[in-house]
TIVO-2410 file (N, C-alpha, C; in nm, 3 decimals):
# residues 180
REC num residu      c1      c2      c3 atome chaine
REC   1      X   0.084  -0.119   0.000     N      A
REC   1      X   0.000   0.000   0.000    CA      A
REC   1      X   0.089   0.125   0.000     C      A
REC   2      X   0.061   0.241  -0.081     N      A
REC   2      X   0.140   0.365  -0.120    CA      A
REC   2      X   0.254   0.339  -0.102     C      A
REC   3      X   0.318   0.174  -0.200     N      A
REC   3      X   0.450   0.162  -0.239    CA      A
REC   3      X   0.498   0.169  -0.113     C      A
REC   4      X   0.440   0.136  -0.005     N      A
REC   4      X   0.562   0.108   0.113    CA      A
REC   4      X   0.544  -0.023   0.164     C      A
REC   5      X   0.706  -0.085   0.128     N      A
REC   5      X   0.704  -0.236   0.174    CA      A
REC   5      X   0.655  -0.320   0.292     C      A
REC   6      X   0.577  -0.375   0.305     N      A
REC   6      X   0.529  -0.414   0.453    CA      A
REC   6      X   0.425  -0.376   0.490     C      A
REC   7      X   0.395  -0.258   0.463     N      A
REC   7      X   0.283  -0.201   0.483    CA      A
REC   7      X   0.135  -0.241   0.454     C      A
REC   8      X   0.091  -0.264   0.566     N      A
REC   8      X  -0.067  -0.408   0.571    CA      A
REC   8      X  -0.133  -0.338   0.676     C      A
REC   9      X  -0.232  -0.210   0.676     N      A
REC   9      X  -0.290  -0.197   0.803    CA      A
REC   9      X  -0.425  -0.197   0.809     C      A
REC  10      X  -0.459  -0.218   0.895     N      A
REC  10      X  -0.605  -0.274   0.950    CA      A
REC  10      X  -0.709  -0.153   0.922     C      A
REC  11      X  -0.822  -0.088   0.817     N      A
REC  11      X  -0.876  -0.015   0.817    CA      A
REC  11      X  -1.007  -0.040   0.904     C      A
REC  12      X  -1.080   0.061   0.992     N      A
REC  12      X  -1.176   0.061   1.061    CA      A
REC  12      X  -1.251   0.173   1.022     C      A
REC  13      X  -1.419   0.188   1.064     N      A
REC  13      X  -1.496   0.335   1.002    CA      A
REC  13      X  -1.571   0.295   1.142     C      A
REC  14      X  -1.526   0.248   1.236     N      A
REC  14      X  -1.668   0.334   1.385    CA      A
REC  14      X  -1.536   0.284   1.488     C      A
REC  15      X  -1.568   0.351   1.559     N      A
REC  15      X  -1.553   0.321   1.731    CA      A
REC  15      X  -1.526   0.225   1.769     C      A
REC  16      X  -1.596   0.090   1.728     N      A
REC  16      X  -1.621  -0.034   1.781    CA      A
REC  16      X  -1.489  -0.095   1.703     C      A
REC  17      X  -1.472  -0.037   1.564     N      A
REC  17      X  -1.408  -0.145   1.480    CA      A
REC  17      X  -1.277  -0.125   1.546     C      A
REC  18      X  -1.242   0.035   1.607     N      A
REC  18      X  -1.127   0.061   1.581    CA      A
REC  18      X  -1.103  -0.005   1.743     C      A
REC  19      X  -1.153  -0.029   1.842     N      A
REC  19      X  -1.109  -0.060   1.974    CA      A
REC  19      X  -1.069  -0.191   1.997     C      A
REC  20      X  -1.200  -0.267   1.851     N      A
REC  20      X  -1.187  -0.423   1.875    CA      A
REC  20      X  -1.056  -0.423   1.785     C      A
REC  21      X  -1.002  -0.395   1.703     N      A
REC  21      X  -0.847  -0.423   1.618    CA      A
REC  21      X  -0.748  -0.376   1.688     C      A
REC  22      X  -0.782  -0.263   1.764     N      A
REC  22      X  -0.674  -0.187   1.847    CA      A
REC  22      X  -0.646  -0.135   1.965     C      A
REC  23      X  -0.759  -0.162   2.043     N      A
REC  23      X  -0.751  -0.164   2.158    CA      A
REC  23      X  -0.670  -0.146   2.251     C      A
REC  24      X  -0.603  -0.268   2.259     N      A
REC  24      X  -0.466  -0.308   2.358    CA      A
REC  24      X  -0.362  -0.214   2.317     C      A
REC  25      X  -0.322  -0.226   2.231     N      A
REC  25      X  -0.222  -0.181   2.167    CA      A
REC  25      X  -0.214  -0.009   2.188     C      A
REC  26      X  -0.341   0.087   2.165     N      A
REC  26      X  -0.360   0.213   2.160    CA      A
REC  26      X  -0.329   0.210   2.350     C      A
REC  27      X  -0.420   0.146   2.453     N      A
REC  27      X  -0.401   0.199   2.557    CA      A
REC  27      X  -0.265   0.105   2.621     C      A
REC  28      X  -0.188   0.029   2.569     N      A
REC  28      X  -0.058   0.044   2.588    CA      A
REC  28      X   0.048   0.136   2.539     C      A
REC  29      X   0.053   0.235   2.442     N      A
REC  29      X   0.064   0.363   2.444    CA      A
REC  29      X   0.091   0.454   2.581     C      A
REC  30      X  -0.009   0.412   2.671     N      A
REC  30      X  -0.020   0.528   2.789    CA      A
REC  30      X   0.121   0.489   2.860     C      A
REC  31      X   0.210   0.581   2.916     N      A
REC  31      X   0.312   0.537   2.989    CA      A
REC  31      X   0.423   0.584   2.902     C      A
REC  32      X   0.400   0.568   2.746     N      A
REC  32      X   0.534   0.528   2.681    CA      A
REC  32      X   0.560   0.728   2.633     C      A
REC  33      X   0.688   0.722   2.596     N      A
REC  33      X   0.746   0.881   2.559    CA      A
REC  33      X   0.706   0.872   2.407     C      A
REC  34      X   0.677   0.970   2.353     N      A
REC  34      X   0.686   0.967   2.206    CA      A
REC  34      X   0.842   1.085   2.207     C      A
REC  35      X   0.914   0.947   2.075     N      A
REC  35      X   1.048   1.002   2.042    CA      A
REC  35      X   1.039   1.040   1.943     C      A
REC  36      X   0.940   1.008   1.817     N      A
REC  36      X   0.968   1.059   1.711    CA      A
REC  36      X   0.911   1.036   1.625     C      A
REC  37      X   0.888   1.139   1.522     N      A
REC  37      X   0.751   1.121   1.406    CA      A
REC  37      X   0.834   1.131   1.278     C      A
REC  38      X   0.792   1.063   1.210     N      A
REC  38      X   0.811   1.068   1.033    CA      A
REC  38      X   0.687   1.074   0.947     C      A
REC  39      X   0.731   1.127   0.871     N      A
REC  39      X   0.614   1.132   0.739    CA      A
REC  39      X   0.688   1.139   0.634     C      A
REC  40      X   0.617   1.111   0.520     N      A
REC  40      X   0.647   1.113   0.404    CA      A
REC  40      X   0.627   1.229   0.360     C      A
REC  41      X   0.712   1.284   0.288     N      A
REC  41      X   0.758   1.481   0.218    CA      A
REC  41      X   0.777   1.473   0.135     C      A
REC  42      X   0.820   1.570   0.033     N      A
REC  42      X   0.800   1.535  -0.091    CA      A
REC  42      X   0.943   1.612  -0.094     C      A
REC  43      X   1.037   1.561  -0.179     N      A
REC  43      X   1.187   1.554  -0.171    CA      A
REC  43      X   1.211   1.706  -0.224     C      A
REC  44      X   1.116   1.735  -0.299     N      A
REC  44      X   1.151   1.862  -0.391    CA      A
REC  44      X   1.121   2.019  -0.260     C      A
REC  45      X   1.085   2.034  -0.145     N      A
REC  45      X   1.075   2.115  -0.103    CA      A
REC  45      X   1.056   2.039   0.018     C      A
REC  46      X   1.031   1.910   0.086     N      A
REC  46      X   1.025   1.873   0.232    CA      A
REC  46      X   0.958   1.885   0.283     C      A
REC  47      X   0.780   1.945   0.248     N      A
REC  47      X   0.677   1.998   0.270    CA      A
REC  47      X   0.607   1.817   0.312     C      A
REC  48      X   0.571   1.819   0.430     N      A
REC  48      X   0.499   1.650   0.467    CA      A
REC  48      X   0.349   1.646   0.372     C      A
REC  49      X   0.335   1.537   0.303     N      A
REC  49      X   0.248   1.500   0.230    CA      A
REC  49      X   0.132   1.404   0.373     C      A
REC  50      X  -0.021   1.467   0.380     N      A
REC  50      X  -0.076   1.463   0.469    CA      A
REC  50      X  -0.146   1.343   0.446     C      A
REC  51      X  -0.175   1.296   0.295     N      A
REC  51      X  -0.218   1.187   0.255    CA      A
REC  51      X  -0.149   1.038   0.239     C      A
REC  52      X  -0.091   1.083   0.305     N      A
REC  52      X   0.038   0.970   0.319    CA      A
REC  52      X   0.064   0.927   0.480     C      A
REC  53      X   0.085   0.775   0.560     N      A
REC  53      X   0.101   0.758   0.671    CA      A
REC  53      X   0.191   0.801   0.718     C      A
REC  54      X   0.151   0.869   0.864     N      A
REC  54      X   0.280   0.927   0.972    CA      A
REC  54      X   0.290   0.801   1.079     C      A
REC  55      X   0.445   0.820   1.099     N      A
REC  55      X   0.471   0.700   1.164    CA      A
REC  55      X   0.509   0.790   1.345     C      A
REC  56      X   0.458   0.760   1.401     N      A
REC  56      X   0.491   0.810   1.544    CA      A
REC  56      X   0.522   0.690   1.631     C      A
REC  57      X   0.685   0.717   1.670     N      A
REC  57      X   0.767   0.623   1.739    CA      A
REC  57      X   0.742   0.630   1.895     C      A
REC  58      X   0.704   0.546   1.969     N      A
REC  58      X   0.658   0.580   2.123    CA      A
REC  58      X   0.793   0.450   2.155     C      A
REC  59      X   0.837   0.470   2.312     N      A
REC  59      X   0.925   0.349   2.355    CA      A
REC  59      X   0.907   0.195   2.331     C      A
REC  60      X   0.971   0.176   2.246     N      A
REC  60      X   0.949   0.028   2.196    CA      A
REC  60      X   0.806   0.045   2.126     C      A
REC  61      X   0.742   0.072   2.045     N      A
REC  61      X   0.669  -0.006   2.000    CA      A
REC  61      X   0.649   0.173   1.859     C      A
REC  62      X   0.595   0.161   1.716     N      A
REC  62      X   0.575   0.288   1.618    CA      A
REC  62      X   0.412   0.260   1.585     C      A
REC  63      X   0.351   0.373   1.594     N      A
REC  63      X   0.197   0.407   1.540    CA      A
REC  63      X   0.197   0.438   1.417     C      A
REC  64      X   0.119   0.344   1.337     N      A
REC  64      X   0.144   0.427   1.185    CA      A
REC  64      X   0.022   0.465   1.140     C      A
REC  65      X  -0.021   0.609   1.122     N      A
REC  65      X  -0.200   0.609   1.158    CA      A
REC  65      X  -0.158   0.714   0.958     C      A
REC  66      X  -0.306   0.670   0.909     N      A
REC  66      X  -0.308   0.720   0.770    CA      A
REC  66      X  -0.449   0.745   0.776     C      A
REC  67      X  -0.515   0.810   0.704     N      A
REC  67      X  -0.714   0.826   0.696    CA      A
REC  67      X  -0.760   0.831   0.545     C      A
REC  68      X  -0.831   0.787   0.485     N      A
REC  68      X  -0.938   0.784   0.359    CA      A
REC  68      X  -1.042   0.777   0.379     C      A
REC  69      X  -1.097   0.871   0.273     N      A
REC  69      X  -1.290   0.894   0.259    CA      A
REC  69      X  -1.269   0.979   0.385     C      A
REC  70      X  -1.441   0.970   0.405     N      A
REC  70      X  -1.463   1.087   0.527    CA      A
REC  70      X  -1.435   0.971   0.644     C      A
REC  71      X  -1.443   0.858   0.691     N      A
REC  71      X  -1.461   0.787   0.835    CA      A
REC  71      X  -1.341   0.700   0.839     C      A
REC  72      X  -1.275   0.610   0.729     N      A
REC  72      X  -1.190   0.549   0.751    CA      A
REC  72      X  -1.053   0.583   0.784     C      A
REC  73      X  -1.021   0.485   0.920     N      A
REC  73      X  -0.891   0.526   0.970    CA      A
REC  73      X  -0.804   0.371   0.949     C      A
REC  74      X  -0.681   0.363   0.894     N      A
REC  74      X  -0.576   0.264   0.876    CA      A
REC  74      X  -0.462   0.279   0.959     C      A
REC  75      X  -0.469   0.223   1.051     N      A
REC  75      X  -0.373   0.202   1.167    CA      A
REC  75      X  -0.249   0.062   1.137     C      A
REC  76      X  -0.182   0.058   1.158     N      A
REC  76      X  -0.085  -0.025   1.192    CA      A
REC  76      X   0.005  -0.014   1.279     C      A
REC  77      X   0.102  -0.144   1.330     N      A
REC  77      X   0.194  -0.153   1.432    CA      A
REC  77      X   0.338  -0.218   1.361     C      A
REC  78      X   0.436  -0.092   1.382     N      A
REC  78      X   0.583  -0.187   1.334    CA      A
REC  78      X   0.566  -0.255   1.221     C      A
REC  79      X   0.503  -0.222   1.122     N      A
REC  79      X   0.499  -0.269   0.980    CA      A
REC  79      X   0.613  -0.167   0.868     C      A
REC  80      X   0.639  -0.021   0.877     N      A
REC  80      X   0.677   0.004   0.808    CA      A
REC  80      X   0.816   0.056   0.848     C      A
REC  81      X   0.932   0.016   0.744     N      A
REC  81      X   1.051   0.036   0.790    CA      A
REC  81      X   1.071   0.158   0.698     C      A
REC  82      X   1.099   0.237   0.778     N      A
REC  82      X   1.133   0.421   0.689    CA      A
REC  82      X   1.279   0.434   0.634     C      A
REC  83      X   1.333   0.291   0.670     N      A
REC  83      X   1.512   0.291   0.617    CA      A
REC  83      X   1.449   0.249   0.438     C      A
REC  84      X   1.357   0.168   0.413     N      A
REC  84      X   1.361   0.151   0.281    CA      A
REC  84      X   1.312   0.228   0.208     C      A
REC  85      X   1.297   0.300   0.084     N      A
REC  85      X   1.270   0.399   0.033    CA      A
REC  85      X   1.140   0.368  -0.043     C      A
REC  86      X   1.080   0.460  -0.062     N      A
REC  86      X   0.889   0.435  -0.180    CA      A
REC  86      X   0.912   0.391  -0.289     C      A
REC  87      X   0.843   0.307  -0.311     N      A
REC  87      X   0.821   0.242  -0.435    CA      A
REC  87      X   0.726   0.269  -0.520     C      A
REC  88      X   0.714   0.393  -0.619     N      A
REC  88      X   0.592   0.459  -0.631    CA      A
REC  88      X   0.610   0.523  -0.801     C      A
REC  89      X   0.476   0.500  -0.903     N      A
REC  89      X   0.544   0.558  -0.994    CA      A
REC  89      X   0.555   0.673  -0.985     C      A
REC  90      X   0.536   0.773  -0.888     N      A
REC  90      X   0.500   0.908  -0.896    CA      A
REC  90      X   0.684   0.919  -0.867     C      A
REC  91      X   0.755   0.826  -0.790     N      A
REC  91      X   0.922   0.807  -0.760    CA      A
REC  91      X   0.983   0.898  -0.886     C      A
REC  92      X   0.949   0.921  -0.999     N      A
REC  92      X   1.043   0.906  -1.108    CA      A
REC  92      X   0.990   1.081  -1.174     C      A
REC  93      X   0.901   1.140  -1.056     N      A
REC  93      X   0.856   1.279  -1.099    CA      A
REC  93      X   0.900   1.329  -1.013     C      A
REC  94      X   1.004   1.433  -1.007     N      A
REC  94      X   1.086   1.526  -0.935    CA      A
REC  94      X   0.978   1.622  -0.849     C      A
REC  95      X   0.847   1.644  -0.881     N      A
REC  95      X   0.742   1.730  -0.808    CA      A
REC  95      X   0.708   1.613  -0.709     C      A
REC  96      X   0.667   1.517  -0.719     N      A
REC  96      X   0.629   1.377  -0.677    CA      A
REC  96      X   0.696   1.327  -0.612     C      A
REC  97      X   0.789   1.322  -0.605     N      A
REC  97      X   0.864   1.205  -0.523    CA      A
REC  97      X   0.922   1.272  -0.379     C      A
REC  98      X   0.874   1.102  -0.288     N      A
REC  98      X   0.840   1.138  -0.123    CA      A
REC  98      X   0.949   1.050  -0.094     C      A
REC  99      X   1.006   1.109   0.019     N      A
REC  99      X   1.115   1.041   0.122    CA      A
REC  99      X   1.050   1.076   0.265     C      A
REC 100      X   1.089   0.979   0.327     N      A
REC 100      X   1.063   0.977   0.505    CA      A
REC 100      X   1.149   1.096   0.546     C      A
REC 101      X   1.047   1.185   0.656     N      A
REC 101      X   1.152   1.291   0.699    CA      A
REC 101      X   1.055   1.304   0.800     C      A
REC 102      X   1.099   1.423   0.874     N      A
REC 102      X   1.067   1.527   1.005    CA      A
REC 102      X   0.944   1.581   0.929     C      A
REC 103      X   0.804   1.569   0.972     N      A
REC 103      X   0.709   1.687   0.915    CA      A
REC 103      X   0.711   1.802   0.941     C      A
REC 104      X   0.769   1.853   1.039     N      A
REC 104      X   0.854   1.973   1.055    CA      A
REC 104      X   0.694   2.059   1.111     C      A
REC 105      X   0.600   1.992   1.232     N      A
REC 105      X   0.464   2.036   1.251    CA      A
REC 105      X   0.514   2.101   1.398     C      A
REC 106      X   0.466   2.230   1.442     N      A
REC 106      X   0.420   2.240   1.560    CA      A
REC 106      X   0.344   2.181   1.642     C      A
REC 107      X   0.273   2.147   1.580     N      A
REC 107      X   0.193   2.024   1.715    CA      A
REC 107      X   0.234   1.889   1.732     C      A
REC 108      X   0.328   1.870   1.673     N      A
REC 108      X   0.405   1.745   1.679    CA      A
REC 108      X   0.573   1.796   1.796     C      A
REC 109      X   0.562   1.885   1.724     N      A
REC 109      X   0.711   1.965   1.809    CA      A
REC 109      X   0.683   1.951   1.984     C      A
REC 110      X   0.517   2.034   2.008     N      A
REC 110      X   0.489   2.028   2.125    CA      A
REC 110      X   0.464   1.916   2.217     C      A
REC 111      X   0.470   1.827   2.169     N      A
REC 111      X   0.477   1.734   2.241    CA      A
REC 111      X   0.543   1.544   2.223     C      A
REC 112      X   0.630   1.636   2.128     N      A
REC 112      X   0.763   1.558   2.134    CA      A
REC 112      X   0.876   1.503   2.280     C      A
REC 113      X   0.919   1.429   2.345     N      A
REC 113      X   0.974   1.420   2.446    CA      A
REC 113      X   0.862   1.374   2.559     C      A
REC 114      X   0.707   1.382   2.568     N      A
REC 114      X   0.637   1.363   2.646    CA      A
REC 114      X   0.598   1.243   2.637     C      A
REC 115      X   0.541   1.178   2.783     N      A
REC 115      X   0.462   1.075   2.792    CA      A
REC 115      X   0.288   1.093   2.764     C      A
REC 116      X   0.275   0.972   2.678     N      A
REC 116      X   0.133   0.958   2.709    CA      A
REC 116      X   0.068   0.939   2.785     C      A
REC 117      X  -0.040   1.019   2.843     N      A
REC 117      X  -0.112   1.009   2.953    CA      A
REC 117      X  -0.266   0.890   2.940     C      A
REC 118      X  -0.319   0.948   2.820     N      A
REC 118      X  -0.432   0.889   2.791    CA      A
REC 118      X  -0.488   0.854   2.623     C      A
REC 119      X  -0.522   0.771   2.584     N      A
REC 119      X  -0.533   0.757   2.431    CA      A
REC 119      X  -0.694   0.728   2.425     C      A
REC 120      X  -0.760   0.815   2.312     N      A
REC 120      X  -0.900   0.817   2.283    CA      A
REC 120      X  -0.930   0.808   2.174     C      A
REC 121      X  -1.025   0.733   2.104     N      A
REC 121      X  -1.096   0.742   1.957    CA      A
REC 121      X  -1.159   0.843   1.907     C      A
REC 122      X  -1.187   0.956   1.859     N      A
REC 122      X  -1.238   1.043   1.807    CA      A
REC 122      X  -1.376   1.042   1.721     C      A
REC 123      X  -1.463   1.062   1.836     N      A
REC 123      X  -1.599   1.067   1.663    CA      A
REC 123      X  -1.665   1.267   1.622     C      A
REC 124      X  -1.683   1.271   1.511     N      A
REC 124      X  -1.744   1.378   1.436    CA      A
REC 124      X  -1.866   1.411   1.443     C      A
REC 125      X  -1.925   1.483   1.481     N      A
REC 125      X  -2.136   1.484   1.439    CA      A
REC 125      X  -2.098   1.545   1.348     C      A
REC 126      X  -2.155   1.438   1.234     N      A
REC 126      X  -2.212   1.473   1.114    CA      A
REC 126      X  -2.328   1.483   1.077     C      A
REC 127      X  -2.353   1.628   0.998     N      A
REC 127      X  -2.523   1.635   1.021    CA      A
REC 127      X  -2.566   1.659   0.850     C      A
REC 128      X  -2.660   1.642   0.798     N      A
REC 128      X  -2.676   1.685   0.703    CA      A
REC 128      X  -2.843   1.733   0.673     C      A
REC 129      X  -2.851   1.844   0.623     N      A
REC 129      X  -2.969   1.916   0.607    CA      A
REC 129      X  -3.039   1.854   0.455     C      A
REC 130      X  -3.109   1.808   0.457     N      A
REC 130      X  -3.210   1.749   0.387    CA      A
REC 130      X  -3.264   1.884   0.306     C      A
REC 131      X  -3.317   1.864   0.214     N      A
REC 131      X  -3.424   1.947   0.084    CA      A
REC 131      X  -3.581   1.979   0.114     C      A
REC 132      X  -3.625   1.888   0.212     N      A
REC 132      X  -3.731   1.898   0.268    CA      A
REC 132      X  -3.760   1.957   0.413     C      A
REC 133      X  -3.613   1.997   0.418     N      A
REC 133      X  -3.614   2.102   0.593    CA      A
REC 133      X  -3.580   2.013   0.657     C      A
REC 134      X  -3.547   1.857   0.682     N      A
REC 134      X  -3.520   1.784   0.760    CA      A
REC 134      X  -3.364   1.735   0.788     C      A
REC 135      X  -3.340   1.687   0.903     N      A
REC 135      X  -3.192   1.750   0.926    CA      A
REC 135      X  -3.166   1.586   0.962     C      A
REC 136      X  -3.058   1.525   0.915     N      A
REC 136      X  -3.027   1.378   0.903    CA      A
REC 136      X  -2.864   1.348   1.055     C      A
REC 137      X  -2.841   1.337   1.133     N      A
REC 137      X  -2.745   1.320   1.209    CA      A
REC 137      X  -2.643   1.213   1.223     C      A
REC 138      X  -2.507   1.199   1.252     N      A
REC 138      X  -2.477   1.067   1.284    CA      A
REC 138      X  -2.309   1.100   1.329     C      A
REC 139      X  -2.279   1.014   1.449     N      A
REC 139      X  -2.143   1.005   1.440    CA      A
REC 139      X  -2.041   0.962   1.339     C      A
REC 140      X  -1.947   1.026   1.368     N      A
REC 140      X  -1.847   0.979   1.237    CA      A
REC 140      X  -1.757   0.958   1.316     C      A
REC 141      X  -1.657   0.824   1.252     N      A
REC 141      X  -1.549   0.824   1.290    CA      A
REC 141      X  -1.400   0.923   1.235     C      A
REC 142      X  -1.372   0.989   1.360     N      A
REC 142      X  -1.263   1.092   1.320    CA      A
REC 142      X  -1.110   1.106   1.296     C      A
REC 143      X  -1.078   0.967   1.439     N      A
REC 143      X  -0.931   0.983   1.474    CA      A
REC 143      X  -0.926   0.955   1.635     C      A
REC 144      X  -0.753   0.989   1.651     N      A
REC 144      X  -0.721   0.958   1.747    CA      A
REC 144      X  -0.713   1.131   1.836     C      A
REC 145      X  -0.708   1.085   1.969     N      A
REC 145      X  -0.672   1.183   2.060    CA      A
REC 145      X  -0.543   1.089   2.175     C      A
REC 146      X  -0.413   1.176   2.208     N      A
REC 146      X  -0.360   1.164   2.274    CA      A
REC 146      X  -0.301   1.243   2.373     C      A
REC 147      X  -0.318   1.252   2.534     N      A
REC 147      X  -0.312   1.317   2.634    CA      A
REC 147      X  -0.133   1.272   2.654     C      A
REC 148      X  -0.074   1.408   2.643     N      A
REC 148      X   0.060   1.387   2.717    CA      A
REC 148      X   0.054   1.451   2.840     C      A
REC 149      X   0.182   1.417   2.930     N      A
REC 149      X   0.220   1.456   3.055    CA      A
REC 149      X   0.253   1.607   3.056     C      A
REC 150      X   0.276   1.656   2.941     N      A
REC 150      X   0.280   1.801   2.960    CA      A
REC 150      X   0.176   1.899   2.970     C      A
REC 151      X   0.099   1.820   2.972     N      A
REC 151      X  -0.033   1.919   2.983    CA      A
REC 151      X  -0.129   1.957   2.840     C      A
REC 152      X  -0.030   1.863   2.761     N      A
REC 152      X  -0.092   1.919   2.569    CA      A
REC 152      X  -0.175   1.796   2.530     C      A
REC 153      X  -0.247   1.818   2.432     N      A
REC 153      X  -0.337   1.715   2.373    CA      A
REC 153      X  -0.337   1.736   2.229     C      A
REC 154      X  -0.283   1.630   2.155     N      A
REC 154      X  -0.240   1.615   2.019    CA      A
REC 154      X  -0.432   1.532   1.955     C      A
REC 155      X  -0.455   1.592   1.864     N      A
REC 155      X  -0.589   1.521   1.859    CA      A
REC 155      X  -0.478   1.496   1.619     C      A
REC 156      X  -0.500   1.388   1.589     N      A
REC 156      X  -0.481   1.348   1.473    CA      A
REC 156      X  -0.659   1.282   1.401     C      A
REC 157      X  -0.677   1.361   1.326     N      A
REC 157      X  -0.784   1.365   1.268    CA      A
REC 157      X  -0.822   1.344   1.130     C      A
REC 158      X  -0.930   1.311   1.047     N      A
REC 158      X  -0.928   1.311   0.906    CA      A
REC 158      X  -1.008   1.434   0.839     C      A
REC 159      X  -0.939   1.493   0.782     N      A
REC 159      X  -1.023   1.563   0.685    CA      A
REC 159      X  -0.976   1.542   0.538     C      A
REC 160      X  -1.115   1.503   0.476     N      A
REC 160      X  -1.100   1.461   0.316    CA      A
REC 160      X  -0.997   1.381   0.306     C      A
REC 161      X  -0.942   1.275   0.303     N      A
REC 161      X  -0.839   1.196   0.327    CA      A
REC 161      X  -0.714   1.253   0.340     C      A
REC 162      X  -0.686   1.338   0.440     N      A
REC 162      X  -0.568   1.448   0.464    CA      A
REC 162      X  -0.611   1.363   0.630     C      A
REC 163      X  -0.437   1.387   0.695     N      A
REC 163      X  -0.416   1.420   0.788    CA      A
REC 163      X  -0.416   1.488   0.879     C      A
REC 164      X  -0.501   1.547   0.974     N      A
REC 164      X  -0.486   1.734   1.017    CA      A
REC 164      X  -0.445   1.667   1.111     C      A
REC 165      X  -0.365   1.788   1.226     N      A
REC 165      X  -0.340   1.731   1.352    CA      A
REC 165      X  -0.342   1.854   1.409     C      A
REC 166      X  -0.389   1.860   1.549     N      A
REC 166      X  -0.461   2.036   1.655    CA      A
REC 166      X  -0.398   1.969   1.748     C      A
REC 167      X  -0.333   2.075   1.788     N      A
REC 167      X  -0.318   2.098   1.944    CA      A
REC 167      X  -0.399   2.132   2.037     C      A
REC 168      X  -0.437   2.117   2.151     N      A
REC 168      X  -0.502   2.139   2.287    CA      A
REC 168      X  -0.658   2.228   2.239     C      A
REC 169      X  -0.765   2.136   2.162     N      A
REC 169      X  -0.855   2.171   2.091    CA      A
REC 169      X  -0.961   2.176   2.186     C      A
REC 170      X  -1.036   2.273   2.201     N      A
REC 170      X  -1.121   2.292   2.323    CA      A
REC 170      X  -1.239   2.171   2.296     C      A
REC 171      X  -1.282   2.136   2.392     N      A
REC 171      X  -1.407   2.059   2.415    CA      A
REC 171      X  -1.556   2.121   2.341     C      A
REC 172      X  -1.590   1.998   2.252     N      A
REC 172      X  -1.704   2.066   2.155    CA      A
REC 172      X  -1.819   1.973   2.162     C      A
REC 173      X  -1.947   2.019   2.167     N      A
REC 173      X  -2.026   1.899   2.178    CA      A
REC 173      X  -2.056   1.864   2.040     C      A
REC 174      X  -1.951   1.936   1.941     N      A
REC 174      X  -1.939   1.826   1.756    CA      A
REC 174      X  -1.877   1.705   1.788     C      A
REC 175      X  -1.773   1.701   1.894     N      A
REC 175      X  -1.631   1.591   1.893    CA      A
REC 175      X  -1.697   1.507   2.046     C      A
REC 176      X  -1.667   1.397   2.006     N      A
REC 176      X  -1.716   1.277   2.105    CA      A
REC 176      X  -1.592   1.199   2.134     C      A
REC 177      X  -1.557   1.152   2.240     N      A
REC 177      X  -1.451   1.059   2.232    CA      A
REC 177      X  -1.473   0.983   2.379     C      A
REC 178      X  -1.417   0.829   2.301     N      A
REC 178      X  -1.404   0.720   2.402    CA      A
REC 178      X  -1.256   0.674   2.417     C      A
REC 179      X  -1.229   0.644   2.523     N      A
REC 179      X  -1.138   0.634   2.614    CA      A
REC 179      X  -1.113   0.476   2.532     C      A
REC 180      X  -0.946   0.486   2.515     N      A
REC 180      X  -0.879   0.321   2.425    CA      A
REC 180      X  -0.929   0.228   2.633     C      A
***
């Protein structure tokens, strides 16, 4: 998958899917330091490509979280090795072509060196207004939220199959989240 060797991760679209595949794994997270994030950039300016998986290294164990469509989230564990390079035809277009690097994000900066405190699933109210005045509702699945020891909260989210990631995002009754 996006020409990276190894790379096999488990896609989920609710709450349920993502706790029963990942569960353990997300709230073993809590405790550990995050040392270090990679993403894929695009060689010609180093700018992190958002549609592409970020790999976030915690003590002993790497998160590799990627998002498509509006709900699906693709998680994996220690599948992708960032020493081998993309295998991609876009490789051979100088605008195109991605190498593993630093995404070079402030909200990744801020809470670099910290422990995880707490790890949460993220859901969206999605609402949609109907033609007939009637208004249609539903959770969406969004992403992850992670509580560090410094007091910051990294929330990694999907928009349009992009990556966004907010820092210390105030409490909204749009955003729902359950505890890994």
């Amino acid at each position: 998958m996006f020409g990276i060797a190894g790379y096999h991760p488990v896609a989920t679209d609710t709450v349920a899917e993502t706790l029963s595949a990942h569960g353990p794994k997300l709230r073993a997270l809590v405790g550990r330091r995050l040392e270090s994030v990679l993403g894929l950039c695009f060689t010609v300016d180093g700018q992190w490509c958002s549609t592409q998986p970020l790999v976030l290294r915690f003590a002993g164990t790497r998160l590799e979280i990627v998002f498509d469509g509006f709900d699906q989230l693709y998680l994996s564990w220690n599948t992708i090795d960032t020493d081998v390079p993309i295998d991609t035809p876009d490789q051979e277009d100088p605008e195109m072509a991605l190498a593993w690097g630093d995404p070079s994000r402030p909200e990744l900066d801020a809470v670099l060196g910290s422990v995880v405190r707490q790890v949460s699933v993220l859901e969206n109210d999605f609402h949609l207004d109907l033609v007939d005045g009637r208004r249609t509702r539903s959770w969406m699945l969004a992403g992850l939220e992670l509580v560090f020891d410094n007091g910051r909260t990294l929330q990694l989210y999907n928009v349009f199959s992009e990556t966004t990631l907010e820092l210390d995002t105030p409490d909204s009754d749009r955003r729902r989240r359950t505890a890994a």
